[in-house]
C-alpha positions in Angstrom: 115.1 -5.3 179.6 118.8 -4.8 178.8 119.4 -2.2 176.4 122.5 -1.5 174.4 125.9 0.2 175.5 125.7 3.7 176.8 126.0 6.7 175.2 128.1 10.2 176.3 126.0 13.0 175.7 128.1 13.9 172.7 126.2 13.0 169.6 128.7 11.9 166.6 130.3 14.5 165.1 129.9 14.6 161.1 132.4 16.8 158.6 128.4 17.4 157.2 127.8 19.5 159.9 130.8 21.7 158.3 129.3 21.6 154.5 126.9 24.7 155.3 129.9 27.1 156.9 132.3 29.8 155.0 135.3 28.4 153.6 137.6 30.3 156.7 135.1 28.8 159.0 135.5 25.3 157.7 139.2 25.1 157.2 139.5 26.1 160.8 137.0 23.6 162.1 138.2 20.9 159.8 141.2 19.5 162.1 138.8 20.0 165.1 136.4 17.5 163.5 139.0 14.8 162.3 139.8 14.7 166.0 136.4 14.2 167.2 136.0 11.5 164.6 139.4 9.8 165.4 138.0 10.1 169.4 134.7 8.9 168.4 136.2 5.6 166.7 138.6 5.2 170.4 135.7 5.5 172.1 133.9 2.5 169.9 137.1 0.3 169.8 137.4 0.7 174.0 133.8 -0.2 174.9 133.7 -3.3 172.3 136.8 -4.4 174.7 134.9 -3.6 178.2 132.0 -5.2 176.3 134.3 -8.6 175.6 135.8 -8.7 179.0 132.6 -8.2 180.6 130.7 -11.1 178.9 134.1 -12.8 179.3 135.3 -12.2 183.2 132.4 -11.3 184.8 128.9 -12.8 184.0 127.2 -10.9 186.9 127.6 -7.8 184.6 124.5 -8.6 182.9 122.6 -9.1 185.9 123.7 -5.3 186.6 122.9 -4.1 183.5 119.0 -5.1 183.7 119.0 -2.3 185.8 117.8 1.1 184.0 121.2 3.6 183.7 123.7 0.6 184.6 126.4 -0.3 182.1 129.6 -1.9 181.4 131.7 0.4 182.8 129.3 1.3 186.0 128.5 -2.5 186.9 132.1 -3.9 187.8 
């Protein structure tokens, strides 16, 4: 019953969502969404490490995470 690692309610951000707006519009939002992207890939690259020390230092974790809303970071 374990599912995969929790989300944030932020859903990826994609330069696609850009393609439709003016020109002004896009060149402003641009550095906005390289950020996102760069905070996005953080994000990843920190939970793959709470992932590893989890499974690594503390095997009740998975125990924990059986239960619905409980993940990495909630069960230590």
């Amino acid at each position: 019953m374990a599912s995969g690692p929790r989300k944030c309610g932020a859903q990826p951000v994609s330069r696609e969502l850009a393609a439709g707006l003016n020109a002004e519009l896009r060149d402003v939002l641009e550095p906005l969404l390289k950020e996102i992207e760069s905070l996005n890939a953080r994000i990843k690259e920190y939970d793959a490490r709470m992932q590893k020390i989890a499974r690594e230092s503390y095997p009740q974790v998975e125990l924990l995470k059986q239960l619905k809303g409980v993940g990495n970071a909630d069960s230590h």
